[in-house]
LUMVEXKOL-661440 format. One record per atom (N, C-alpha, C, O): x, y, z negated. Coordinates in steps of 0.2 Angstrom, whole numbers, plus 5000, padded with zeros to 4 digits. Atoms other than C-alpha are relative to their C-alpha. Example, Ala and Ser with C-alpha at 12.3 -4.5 7.8 and 13.67 -1.06 7.14 Angstrom:
<kolvexs>
500449945000506249784961500450065000500950054997499649945001506849954964499650054997499950114996
</kolvexs>
This chain:
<kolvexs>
499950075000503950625021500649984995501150024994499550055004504950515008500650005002500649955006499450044999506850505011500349964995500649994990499550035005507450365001500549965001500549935006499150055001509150264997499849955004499249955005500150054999509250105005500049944994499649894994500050025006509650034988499249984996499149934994500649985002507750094983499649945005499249905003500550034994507050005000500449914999500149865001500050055000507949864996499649934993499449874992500250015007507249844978499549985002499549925002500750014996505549864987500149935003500249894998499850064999505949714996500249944998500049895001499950045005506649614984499449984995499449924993500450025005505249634972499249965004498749935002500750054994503949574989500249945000499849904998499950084998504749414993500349994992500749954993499950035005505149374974499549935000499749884999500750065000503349254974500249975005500049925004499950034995504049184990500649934997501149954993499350015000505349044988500249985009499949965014499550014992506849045001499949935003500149935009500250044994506348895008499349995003499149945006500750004996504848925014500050085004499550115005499849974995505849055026500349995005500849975005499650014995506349045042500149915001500649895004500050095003506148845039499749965010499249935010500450024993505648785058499450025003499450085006500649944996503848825064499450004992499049964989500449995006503048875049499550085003499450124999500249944998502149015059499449994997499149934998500549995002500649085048499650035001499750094998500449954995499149165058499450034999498949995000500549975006498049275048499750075004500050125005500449964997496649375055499650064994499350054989500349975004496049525047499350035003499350065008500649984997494149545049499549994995499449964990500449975005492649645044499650015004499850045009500849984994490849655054500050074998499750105002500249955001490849815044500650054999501150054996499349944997491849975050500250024992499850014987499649925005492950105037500049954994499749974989499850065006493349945025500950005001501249945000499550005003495049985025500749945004501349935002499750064997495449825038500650025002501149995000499249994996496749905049500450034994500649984991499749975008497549985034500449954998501049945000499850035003497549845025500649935004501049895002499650054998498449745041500550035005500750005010499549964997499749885046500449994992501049994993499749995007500349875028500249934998500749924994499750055003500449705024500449975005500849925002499650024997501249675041500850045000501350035003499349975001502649805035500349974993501049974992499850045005502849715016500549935004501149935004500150074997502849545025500850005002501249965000499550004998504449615036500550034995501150024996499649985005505349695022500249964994500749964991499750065002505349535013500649965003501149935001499450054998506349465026499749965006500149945010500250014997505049395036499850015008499550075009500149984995504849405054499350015003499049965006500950004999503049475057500050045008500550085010500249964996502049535074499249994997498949954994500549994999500549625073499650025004499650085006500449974994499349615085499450054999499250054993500449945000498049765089499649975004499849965010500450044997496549665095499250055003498850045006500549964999495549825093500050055004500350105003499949954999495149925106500250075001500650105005499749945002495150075099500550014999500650074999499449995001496850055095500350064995500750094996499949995006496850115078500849984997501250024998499450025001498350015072500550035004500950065000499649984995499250065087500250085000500850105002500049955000498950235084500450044993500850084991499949995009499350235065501049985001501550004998499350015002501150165069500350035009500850005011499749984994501550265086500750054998501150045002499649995001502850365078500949954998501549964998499450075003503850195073500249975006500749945005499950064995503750095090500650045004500950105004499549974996504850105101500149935005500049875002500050104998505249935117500649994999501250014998499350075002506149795113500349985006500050005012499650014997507349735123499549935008499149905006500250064995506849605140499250015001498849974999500950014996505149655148499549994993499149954996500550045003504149605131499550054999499550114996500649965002502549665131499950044991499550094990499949985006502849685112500550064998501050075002499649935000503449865103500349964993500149924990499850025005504649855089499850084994499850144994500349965007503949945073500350014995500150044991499650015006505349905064500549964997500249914999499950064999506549775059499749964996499349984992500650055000505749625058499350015003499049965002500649995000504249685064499850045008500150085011500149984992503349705082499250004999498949974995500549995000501849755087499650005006499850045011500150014995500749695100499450075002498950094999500549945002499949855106499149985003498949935007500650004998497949885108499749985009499750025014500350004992497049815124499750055002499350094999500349954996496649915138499749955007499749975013500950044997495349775147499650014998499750034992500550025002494049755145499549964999498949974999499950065002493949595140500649954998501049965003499450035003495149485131500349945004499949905006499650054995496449365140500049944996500649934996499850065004496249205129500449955001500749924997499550054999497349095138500550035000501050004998499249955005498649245135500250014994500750024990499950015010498349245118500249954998500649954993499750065002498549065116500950005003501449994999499250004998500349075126500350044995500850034993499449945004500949225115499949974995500549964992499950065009500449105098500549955004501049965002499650045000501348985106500749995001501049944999499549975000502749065110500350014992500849984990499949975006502849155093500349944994500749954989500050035007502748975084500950004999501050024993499550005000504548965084500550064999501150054996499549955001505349145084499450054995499550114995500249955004504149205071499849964995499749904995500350035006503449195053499450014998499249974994500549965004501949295050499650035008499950085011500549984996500549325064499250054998498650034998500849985003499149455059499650035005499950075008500449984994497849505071499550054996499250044991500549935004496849675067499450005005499550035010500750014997495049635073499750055000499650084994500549955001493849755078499549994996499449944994500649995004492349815066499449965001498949964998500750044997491349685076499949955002500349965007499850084999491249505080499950005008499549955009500150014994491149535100500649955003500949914999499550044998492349445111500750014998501149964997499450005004493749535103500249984993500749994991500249995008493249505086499949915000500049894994500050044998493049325092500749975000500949934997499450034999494549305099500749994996501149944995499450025008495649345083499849974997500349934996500150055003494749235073500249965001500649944997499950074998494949095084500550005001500749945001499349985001496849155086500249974994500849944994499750015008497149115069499949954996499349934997500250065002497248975057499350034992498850004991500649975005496349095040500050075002500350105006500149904999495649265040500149994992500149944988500249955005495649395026499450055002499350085007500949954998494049505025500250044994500150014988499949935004494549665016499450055000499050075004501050005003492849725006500250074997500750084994500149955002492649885000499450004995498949974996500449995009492049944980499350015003499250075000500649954999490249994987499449935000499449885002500950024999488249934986500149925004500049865002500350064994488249845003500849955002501149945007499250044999489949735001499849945001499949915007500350084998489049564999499649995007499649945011500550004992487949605014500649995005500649945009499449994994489549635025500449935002500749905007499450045000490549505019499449935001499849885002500350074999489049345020500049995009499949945012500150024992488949395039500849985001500949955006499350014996490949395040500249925000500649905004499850075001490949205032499649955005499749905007500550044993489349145045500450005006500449955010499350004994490749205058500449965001500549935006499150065002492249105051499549935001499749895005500250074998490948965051499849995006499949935008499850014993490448995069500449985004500349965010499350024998492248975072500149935000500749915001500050055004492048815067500349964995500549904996499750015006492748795052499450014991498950044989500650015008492048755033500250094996500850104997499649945001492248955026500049994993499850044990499950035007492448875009500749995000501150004995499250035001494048785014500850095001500950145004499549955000495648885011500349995005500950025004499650044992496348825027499550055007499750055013500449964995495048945036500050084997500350135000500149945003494549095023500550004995500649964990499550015007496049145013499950044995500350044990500449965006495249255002499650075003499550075009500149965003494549414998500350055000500850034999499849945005495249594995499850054998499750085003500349925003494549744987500350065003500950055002499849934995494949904997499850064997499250054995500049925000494950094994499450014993498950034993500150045008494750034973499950084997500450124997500049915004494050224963500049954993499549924992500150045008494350134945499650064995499550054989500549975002493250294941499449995001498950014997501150004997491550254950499849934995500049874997500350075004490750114938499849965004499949905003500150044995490050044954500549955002500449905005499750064996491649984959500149954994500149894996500150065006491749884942499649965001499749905000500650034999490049824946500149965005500049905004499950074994490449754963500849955001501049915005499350064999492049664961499849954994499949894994500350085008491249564942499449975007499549915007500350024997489849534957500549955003500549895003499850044992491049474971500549944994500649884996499650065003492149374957499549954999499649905002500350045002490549294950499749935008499449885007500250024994490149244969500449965004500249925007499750024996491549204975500649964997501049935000499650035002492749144962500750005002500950065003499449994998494549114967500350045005500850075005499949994992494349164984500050105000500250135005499749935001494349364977500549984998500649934993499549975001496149414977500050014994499550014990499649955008497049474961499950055001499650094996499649954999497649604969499450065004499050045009500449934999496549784972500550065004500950115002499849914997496949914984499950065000499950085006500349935003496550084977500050055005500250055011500349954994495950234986500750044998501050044993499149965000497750344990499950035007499850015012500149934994497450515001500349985005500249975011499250004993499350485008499949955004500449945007499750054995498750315018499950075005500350085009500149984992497950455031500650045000500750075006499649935000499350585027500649965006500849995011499650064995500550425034499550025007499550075010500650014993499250395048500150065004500250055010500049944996499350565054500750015002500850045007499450014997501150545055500449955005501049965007500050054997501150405065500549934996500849895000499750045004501950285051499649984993499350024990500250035004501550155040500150054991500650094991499949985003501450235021500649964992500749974986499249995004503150125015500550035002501150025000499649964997503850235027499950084996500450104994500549965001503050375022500350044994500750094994499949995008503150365003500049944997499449934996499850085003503650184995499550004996499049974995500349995005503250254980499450014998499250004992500950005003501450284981499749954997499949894997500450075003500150184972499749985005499549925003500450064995499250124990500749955001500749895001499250054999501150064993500249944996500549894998499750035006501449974978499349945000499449885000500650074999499649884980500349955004500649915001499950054994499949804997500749994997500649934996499650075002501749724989499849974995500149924995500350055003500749654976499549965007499649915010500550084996499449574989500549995004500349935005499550054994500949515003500449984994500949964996499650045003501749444986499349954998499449894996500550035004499949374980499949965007499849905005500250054994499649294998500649935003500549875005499650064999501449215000500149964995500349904996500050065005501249124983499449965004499549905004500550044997499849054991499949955004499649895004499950054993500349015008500549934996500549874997499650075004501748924995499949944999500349894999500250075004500748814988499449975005499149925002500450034996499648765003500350005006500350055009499650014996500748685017499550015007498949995007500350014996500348735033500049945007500549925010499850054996499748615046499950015006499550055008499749964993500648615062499349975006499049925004500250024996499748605078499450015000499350054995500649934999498048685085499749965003499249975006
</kolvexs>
């Protein structure tokens, strides 16, 4: 593992929240509640929503991440970091800023508990991200409708379109337009080989398809996320320095420009 300077981890966080402005922090109930979800497994989903909930809190942000997945993936990926927070809160701390609701063990989801924990949240947090199972069941349901937009994290390969038109049928059984940015907030490219010609193929595909709505930002295929993983820590703990590291604070800087420019509207 990486031991670095605080100097080094603060740069890191500095150059995350620079696309952010300071007043679009900590500003009253600005809570933003973003689901990551994929009907198709090994896309890089929990990955992608352990790592932007640790960018997110190194900004400066106060992020919880919920583990909505059974299997407890997420949960599992950041067992070395947790530790309880103070007053009975069902919530572990992962970090400062950063809490994580761990993996359900029902079997079935408590929605009217989920609604109380968002609303609780709206007020002592900033940044809500929920890591959806591989499958739109009641759990996979229930993040959705937790949330005001998802993220659907897409993987360079063949069958990306196929994955991704069932995940936006979803977002519209939710009842929501999956066009408007107020529901789907984009796109991202996941576990990116810039040697395989196919992944060039399917990302000019998914721009030409979907236009804005793919990300900028590419997350590249990086051994050390599992090497983290197997340590029980996210990989800006890990190794900052890495190239999957350095992705995810381009995408938690390319999402808070976003959220910038598209005010959120209060009330559910």
């Amino acid at each position: 593992m990486v031991k670095l300077s605080l100097p080094l981890l603060d740069a890191i966080a500095i150059v995350t929240v620079s696309a952010l402005p300071v007043r679009a922090v900590h500003q009253g109930t600005t809570l933003r509640a973003l689901a990551l979800a994929n009907q198709k497994g090994g896309v890089g989903k929990t990955t992608t929503a352990i790592h932007l909930a640790h960018c997110f809190a190194l900004a400066g942000l106060r992020v919880v991440l919920v583990d909505l997945d059974p299997q407890g993936n997420a949960t599992l990926a950041l067992q070395s970091a947790l530790s309880a927070e103070r007053g009975g809160s069902p919530l572990l701390s992962a970090g400062p800023n950063f809490s994580l609701l761990p993996a359900p063990t029902t079997d079935t989801p408590d929605l009217a508990g989920l609604e109380r924990l968002r609303s609780k949240l709206e007020t002592e947090t900033d940044v809500l991200l929920v890591d959806c199972p591989p499958r739109m069941d009641a759990w996979g349901r229930a993040g959705v409708s937790l949330c005001d937009q998802v993220l659907v994290p897409v993987q360079a390969e063949f069958f990306a379109m196929h994955g991704l038109s069932r995940m936006i049928e979803t977002v519209a059984q939710a009842g929501r337009d999956p066009m408007d940015p107020g529901a789907l907030l984009g796109v991202v490219l996941s576990m990116f080989d810039h040697r395989e010609p196919i992944a060039h193929e399917v990302r000019a595909d998914l721009h030409a398809n979907l236009g804005s709505l793919l990300l900028d930002s590419v997350i590249v295929r990086d051994a050390q996320f599992i090497e983290a993983a197997s340590h029980g820590v996210s990989l800006l703990d890990y190794n900052p320095l890495a190239k999957g590291a350095r992705c995810y604070v381009l995408l938690a800087r390319e999402i808070m420009a976003l959220w910038a420019t598209v005010p959120r509207e209060t009330g559910r």
